[in-house]
C-alpha positions in Angstrom: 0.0 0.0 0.0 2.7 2.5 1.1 4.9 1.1 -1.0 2.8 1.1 -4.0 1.6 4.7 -3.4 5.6 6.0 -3.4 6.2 4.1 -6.2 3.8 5.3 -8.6 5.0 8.7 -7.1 8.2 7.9 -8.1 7.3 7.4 -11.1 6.1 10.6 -11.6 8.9 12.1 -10.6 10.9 10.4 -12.7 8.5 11.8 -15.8 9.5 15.1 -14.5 13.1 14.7 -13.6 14.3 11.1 -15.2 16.1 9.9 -12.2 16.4 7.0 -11.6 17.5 4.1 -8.8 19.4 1.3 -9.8 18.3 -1.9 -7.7 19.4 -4.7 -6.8 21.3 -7.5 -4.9 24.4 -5.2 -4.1 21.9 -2.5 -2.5 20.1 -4.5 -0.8 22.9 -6.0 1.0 24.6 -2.8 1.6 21.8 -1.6 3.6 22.2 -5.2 5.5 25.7 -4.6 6.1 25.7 -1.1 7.7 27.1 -0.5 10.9 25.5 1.1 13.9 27.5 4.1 12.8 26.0 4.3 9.2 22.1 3.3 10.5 22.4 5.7 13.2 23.3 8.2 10.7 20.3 7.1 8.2 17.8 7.1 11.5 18.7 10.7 12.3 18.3 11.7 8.6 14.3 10.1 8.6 14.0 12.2 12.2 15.1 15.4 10.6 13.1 14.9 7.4 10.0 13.7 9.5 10.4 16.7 11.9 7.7 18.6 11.4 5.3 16.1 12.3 6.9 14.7 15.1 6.8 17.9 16.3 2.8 18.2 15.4 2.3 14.8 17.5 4.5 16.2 20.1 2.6 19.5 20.7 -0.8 17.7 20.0 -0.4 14.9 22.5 -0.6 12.3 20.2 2.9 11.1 20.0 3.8 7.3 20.8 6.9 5.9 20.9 4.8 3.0 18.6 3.8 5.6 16.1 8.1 7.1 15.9 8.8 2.8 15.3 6.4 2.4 13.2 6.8 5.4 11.0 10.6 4.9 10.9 10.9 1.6 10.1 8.9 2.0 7.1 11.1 4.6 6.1 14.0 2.3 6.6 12.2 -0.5 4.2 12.1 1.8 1.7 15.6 3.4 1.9 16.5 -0.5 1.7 14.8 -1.2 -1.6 16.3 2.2 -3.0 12.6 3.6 -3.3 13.9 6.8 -0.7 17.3 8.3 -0.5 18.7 11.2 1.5 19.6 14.7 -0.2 20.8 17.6 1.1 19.0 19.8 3.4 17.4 16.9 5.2 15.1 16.1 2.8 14.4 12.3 2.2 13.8 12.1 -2.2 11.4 9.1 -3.9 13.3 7.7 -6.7 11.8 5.2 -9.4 13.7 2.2 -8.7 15.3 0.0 -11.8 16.1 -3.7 -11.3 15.2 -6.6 -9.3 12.9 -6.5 -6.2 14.2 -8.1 -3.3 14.2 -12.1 -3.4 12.1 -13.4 0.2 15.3 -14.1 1.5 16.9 -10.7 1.0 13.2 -9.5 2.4 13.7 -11.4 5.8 17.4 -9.8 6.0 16.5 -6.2 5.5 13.5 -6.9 7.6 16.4 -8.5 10.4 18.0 -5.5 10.0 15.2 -2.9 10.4 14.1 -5.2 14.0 17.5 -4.7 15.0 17.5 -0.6 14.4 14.4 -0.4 16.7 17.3 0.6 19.6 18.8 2.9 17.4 15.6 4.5 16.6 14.7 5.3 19.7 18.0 6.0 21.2 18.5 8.7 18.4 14.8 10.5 19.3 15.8 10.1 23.2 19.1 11.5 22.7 18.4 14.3 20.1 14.6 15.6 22.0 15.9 15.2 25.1 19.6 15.6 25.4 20.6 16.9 22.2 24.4 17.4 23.6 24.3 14.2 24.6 24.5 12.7 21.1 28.0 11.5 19.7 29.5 14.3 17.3 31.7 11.7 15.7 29.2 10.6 12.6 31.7 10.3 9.6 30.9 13.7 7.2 29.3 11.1 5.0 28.7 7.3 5.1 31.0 5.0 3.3 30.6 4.8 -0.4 28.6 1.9 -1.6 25.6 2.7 1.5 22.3 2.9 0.3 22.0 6.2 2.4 24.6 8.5 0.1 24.1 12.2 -0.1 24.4 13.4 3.7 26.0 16.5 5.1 27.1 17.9 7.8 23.0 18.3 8.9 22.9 14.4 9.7 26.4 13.6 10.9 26.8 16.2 13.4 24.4 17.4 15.6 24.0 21.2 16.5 22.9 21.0 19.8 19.3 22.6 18.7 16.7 20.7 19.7 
């Protein structure tokens, strides 16, 4: 359903700007094989583009901690099928994806990997709405080449003690 509904949007987008992401096996197991470093980065990234409405919950009272997982981990499935990547200014872009979908197999690792994030998704919320200083500055300027999360700056890998 969600996944459908940012597809066909990517395919618009693509009518309008012909980019393109290439898919595959390689991607998909470069999203399995980031470190807590590079996922950590990629979590803060969805938390600054998704801002705004966490914000909205916040102030409205209708903020759970279920909603945040929820809402992230999606995010993460789709950064892991290429259908989302990162850009500058915090922004997280829909791309028409090229090439294979996953196989079940490579399903059942990304979806390993997003379970194991849930820590590092709420660990990065805690830490950045709560204790913003508290949050490690040493994120590399941009995650290692071949991550499925490419295009950072210094926005996601350092934070600027504004909560």
């Amino acid at each position: 359903m969600v996944e459908e509904e940012l597809q066909q949007a990517g395919e618009k987008m693509y009518a309008e700007t012909g980019v393109v992401s290439d898919v595959g096996p390689e991607l998909y197991a470069s999203f399995c094989n980031m470190n807590d470093r590079e996922m950590t980065a990629l979590v803060r990234c969805i938390l600054s583009d998704r801002a705004k409405e966490i914000n909205r919950q916040l102030n409205q009272k209708t903020f759970t901690a279920s909603g945040l997982l929820k809402m992230t981990t999606e995010m993460l499935n789709l950064f892991a099928r290429g259908i989302l990547k990162a850009h500058e200014g915090g922004k997280c872009v829909i791309y028409k994806v090229v090439g294979p979908a996953p196989t079940p197999e490579e399903c059942e690792d990304i979806n390993i990997k997003i379970e194991a994030a849930h820590i590092i998704i709420l660990d990065s919320f805690l830490g950045h709405f709560n204790k913003p200083d508290a949050l490690p500055t040493n994120y590399p300027q941009s995650p290692p080449e071949g991550t499925v999360c490419g295009g950072f700056t210094d926005h996601y890998s350092a934070p600027t003690g504004q909560g």
